[in-house]
C-alpha positions as CSV (number, residue, x, y, z in Angstrom):
1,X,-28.7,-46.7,9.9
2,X,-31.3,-48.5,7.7
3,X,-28.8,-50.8,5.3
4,X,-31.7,-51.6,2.8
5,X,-30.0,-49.9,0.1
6,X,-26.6,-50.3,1.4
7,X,-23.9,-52.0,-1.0
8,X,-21.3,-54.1,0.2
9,X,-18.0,-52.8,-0.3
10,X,-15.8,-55.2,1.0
11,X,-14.2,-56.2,-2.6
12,X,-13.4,-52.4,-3.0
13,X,-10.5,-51.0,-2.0
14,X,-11.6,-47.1,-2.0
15,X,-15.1,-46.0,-2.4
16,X,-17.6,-43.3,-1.7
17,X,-20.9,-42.9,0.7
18,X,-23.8,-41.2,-0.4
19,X,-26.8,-40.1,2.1
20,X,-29.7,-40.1,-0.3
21,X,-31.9,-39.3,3.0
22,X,-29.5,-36.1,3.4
23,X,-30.7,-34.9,-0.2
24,X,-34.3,-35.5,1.0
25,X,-33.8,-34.0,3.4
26,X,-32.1,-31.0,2.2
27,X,-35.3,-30.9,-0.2
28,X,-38.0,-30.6,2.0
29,X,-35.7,-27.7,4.0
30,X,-36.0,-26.1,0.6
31,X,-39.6,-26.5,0.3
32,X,-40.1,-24.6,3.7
33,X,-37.8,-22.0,3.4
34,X,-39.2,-20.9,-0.2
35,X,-43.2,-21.9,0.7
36,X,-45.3,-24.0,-1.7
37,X,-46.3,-21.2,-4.7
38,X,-42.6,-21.5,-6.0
39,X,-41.2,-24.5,-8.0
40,X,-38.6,-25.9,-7.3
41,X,-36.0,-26.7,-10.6
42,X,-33.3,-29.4,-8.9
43,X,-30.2,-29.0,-10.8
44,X,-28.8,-31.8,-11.0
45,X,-26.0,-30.6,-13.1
46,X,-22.7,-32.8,-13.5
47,X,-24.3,-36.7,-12.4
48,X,-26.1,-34.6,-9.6
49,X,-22.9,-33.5,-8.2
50,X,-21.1,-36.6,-8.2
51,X,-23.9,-38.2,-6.3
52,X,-25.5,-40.3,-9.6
53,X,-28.2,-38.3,-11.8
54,X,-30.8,-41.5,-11.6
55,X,-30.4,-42.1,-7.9
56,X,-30.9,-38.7,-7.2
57,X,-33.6,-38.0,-9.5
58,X,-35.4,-41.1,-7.7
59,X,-35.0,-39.4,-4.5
60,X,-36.4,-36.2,-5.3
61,X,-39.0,-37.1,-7.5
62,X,-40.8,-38.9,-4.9
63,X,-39.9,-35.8,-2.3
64,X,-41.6,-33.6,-4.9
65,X,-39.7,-31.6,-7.3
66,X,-41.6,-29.9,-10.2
67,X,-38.9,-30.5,-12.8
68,X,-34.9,-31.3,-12.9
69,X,-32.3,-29.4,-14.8
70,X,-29.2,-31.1,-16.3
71,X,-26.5,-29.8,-18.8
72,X,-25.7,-33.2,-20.6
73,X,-27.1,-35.5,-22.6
74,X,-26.2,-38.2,-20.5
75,X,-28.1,-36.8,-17.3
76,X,-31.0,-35.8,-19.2
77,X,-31.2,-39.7,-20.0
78,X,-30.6,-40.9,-16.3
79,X,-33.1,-38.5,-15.0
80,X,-35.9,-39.3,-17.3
81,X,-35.3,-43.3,-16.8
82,X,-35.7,-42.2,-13.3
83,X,-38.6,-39.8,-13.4
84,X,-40.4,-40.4,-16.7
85,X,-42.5,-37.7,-16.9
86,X,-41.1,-35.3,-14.6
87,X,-40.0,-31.6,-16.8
88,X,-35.9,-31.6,-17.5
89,X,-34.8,-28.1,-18.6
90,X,-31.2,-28.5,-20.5
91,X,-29.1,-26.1,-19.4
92,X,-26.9,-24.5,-22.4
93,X,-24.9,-27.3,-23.2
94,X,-26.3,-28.7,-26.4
95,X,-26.8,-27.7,-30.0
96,X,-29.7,-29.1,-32.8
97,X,-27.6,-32.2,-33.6
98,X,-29.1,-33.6,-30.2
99,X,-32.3,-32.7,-31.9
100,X,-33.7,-36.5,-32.1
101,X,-32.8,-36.7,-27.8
102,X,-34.6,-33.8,-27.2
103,X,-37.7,-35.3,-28.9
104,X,-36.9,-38.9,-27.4
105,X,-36.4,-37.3,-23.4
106,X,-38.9,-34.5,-23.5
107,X,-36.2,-32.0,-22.7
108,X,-36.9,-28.0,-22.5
109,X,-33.7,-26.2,-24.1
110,X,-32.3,-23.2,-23.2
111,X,-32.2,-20.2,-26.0
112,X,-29.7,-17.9,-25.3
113,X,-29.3,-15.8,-28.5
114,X,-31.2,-15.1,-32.1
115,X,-28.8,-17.2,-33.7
116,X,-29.5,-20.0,-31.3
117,X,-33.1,-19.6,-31.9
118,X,-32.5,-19.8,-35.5
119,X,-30.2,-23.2,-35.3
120,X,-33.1,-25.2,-33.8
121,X,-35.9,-23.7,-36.1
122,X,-33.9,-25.5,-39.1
123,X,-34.8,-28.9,-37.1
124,X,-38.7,-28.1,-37.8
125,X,-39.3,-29.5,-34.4
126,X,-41.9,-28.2,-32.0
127,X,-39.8,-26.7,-29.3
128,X,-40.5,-26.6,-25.5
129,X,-37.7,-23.7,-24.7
130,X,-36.8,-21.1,-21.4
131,X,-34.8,-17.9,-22.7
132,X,-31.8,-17.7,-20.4
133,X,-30.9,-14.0,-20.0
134,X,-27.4,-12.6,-18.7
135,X,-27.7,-10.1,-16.3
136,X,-23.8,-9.8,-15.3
137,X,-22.8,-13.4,-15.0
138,X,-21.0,-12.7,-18.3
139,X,-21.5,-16.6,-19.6
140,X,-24.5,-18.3,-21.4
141,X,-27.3,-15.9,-22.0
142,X,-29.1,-13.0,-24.0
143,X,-27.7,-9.3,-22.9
144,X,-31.0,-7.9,-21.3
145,X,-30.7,-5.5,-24.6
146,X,-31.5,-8.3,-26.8
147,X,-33.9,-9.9,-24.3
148,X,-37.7,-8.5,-26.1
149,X,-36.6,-8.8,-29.3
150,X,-35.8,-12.2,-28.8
151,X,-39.3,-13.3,-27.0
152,X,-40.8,-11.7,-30.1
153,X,-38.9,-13.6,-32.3
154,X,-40.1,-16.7,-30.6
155,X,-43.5,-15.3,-30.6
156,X,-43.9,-15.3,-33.9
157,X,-43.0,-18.9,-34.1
158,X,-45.5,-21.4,-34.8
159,X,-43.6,-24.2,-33.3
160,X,-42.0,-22.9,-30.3
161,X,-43.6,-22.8,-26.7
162,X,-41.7,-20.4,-24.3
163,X,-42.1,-22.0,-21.5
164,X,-39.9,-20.1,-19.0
165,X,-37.3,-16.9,-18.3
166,X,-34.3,-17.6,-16.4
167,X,-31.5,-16.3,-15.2
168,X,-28.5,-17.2,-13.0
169,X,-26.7,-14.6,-10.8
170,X,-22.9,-13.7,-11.0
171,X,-20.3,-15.2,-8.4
172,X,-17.7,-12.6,-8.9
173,X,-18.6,-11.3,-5.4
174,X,-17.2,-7.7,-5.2
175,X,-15.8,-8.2,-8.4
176,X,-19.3,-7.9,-10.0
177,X,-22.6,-6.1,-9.6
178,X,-24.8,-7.3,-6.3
179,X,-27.7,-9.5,-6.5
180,X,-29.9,-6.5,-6.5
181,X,-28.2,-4.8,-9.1
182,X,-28.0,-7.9,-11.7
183,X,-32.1,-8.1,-10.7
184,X,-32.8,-4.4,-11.1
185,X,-31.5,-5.0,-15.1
186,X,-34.2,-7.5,-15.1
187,X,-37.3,-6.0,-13.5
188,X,-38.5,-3.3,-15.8
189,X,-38.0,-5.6,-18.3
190,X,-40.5,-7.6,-16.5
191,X,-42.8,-5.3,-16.6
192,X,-42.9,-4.6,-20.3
193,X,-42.9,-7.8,-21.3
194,X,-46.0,-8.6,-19.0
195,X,-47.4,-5.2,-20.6
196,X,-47.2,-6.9,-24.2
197,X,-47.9,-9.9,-23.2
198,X,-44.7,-11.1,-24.2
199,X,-43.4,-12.3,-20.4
200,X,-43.4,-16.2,-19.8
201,X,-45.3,-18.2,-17.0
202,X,-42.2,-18.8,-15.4
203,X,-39.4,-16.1,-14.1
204,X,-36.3,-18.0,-12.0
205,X,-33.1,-16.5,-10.9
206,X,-32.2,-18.3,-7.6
207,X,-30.1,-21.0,-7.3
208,X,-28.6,-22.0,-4.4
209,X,-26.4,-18.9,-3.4
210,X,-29.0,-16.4,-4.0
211,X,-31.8,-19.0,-2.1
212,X,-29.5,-18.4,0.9
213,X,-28.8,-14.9,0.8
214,X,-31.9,-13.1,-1.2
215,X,-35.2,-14.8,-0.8
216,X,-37.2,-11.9,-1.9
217,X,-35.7,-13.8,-5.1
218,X,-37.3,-16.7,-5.4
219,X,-39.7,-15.7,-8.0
220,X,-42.2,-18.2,-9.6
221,X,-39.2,-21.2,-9.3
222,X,-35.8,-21.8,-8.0
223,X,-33.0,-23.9,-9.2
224,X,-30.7,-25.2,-6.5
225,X,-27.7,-27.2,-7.4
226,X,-25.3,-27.3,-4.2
227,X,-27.7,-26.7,-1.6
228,X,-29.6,-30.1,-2.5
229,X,-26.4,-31.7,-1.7
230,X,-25.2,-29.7,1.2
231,X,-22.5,-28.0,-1.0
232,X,-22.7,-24.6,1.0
233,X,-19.4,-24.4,3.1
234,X,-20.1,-21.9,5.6
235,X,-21.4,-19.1,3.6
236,X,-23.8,-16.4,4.4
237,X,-27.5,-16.9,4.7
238,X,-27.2,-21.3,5.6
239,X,-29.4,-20.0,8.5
240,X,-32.7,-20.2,5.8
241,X,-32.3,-24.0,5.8
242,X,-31.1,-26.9,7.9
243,X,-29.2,-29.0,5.9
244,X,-26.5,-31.6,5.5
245,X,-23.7,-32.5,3.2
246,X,-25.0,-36.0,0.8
247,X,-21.5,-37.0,0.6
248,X,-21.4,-38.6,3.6
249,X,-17.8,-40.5,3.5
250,X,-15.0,-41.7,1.7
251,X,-12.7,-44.4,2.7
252,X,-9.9,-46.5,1.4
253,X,-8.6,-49.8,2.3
254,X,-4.9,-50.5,3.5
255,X,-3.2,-52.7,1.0
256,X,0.1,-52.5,2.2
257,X,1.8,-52.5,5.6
258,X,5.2,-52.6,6.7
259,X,8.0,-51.4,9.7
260,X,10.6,-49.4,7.8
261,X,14.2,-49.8,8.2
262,X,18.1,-49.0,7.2
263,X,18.3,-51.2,4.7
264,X,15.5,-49.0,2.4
265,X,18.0,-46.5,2.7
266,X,17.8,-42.8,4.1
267,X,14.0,-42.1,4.2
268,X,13.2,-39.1,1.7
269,X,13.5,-35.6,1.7
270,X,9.3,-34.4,2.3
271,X,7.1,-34.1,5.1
272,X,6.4,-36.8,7.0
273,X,9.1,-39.3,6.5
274,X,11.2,-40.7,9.6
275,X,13.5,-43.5,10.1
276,X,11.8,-47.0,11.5
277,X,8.0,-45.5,10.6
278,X,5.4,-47.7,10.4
279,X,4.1,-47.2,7.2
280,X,0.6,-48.1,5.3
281,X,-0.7,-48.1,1.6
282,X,-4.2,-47.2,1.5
283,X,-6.0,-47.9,-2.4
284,X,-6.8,-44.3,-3.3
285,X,-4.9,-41.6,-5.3
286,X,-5.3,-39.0,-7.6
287,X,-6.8,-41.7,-10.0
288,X,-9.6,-41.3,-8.4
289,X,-10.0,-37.7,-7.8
290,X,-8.0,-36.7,-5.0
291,X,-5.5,-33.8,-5.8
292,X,-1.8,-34.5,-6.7
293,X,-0.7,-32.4,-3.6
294,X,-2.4,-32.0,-0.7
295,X,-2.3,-29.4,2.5
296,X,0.4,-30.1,4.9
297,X,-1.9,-31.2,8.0
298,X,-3.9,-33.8,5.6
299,X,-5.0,-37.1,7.5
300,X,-6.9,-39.8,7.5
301,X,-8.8,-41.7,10.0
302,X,-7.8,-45.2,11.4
303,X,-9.1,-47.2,14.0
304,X,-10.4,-44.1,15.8
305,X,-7.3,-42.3,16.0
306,X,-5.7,-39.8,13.3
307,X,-3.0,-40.9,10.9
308,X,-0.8,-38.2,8.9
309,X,-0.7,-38.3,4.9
310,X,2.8,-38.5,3.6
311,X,3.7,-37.0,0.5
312,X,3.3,-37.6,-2.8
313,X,-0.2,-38.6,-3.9
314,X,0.2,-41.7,-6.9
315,X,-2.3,-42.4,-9.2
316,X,-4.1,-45.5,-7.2
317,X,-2.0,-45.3,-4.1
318,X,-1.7,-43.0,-0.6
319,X,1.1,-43.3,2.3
320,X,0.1,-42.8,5.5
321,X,2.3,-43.0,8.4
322,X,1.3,-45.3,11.4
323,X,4.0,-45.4,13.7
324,X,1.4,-44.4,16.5
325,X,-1.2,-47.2,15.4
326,X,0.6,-50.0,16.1
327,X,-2.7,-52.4,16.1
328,X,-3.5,-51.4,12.4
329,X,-4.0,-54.3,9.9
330,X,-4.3,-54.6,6.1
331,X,-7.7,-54.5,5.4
332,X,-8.7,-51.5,7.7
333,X,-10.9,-49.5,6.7
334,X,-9.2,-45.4,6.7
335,X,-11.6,-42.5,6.5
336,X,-10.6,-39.4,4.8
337,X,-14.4,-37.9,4.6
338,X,-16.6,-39.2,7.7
339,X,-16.3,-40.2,11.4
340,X,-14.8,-42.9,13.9
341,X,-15.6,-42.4,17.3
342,X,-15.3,-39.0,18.4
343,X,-12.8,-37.9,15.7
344,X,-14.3,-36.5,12.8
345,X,-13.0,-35.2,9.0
346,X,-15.9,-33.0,8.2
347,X,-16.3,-32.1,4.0
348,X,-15.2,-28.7,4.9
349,X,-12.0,-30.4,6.6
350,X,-11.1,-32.5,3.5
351,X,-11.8,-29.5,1.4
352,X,-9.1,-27.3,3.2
353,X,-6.8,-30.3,2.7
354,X,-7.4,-31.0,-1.0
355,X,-6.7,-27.1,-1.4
356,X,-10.5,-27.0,-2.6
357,X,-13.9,-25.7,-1.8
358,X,-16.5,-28.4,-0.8
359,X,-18.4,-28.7,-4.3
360,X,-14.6,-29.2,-5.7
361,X,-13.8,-31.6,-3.6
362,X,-17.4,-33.8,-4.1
363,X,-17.3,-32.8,-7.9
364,X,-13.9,-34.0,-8.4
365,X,-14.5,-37.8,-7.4
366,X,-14.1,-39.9,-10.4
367,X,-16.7,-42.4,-11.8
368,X,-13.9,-45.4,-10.8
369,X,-14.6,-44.2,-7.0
370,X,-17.8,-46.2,-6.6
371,X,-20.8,-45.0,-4.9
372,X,-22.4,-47.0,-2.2
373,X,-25.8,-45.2,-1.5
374,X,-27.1,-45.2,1.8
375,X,-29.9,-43.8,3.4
376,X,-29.4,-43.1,6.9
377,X,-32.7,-42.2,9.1
């Protein structure tokens, strides 16, 4: 491991590891699977998934990326500190009272309806805009029947450049249309707006679930949000790209350690609990984004071997039960995401214990859970 960039944590008592080669590395997978004629958007939605918008945006702005898109204010600014003249499309998110930002960051908006159009025309700025269409995600987003009126209307603006057409596929799974379907809604649209004239220099619909499963998507750009961080679980199509999860570890200190005895009285009524345990208080709880209740085979990571969560999660604290570690100290370091030896807690494993998927598990981590990047060769 190259420690370069590798903050010392030993005042913390919980943090988080981020592999910012892992996001470079997921990138350039990206860049081969697509090819070189399509751009590549990195969403970097949410403090780029929990992995720090400006660290990120550092990362993959010397890797490459044509432009970044964000949904708040506050990652717009971390991103452009970090990439100054790197394109940042802003997702929907924001409305004309963030008209002065937009001007100070450079930001593309997303126009999603008439009205909308119409809010940031009263600003009398000159606007740098992508239309976001709704093809059956039933969120932000013009209804394809709205869709040419709307590029008209922008058209015929003086002070608007469209710079882009974008659209993000539904999730519902058999709940909704298929990819194909929700693109089929799209594609004769194409075509007439191209006939008129009308169509902008850049069509996108993939992001990361579609860039796995469709590539005859990919279009003129993509914009991949969990797949940059290795958010992809084990779903379909992961076979397109090689890639690894940024979120490389999390681990707590032990604060507290005592033998248990009679005179605490009868040991509770939950999972876990036994008479003359060894037990150990590690400084990490729901405080810092772990979930109140956990699955019942949740453990941690000590000294090599596995040690058993006990119930219930506090709001700075965790119990776990090392009656079979009997060399354990305060001060170990525990692992609840990462390896020790030849044990590992993969971020699928934690998610299954936190009751989550892996993007709800990294996007849950709160800001107080600091980040130590690394970048691990």
């Amino acid at each position: 491991m190259n420690n370069s960039h590798h903050q010392n944590p030993l005042h913390e008592t919980a943090w988080r590891e981020i592999d910012l080669s892992a996001i470079a590395s997921n990138y350039r997978a990206i860049r081969r699977a697509i090819g070189p004629n399509t751009k590549i958007v990195a969403c970097l939605k949410q403090d780029a998934y929990g992995c720090g918008a400006e660290r990120v945006a550092s990362v993959l702005s010397t890797a490459g990326a044509d432009a970044f898109g964000v949904v708040s204010i506050a990652d717009a600014q971390a991103v452009r500190k970090a990439a100054p003249r790197t394109p940042i499309l802003m997702y929907p998110g924001i409305g004309p009272n963030a008209v002065d930002l937009v001007r100070q960051l450079d930001l593309a908006i997303s126009i999603s309806s008439e009205e909308d159009l119409r809010g940031w025309l009263l600003t009398g700025m000159p606007l740098k805009i992508f239309v976001k269409v709704d093809l059956g995600f039933w969120r932000a987003g013009v209804a394809p029947s709205g869709l040419r009126r709307l590029l008209e209307l922008c058209a015929s603006q003086t002070n608007v450049m469209v710079g882009g057409l974008y659209a993000h596929l539904s999730e519902f799974g058999q709940a909704g249309a298929s990819a194909q379907e929700q693109v089929t809604r799209l594609t004769p649209l194409l075509e007439e707006l191209k006939a008129t004239g009308h169509c902008p220099a850049t069509v996108m619909v993939s992001s990361s679930e579609s860039l796995l499963r469709h590539p005859e998507l990919d279009m003129d750009a993509v914009d991949p949000g969990a797949l940059l961080f290795g958010l992809i679980g084990s779903r379909a199509g992961h076979e397109r790209t090689h890639i690894r999860p940024a979120l490389s570890a999390i681990k707590a200190r032990i604060v507290a350690l005592k033998a248990c005895d009679d005179s605490m009285g009868t040991p509770p009524d939950l999972p876990g609990y036994h008479r003359a345990m060894r037990l150990a208080v590690l400084g990490i709880g729901w405080g810092h984004g772990m979930p109140r209740h956990l699955g019942p085979r949740a453990s941690v990571l000590l000294r090599g071997r596995r040690a058993p969560i006990v119930p219930p999660v506090h709001l700075e604290h965790l119990r776990i039960d090392v009656t079979d570690i009997p060399d354990a100290e305060l001060g170990d370091e525990a692992i609840l995401l990462g390896a020790a030896g030849a044990e590992r807690i993969t971020l699928q494993d934690l998610a299954d214990a936190w009751v989550t998927d892996e993007t709800g598990a990294a996007c849950g981590l709160r800001e107080n859970l600091r980040r130590i990047h690394i970048a691990e060769k």
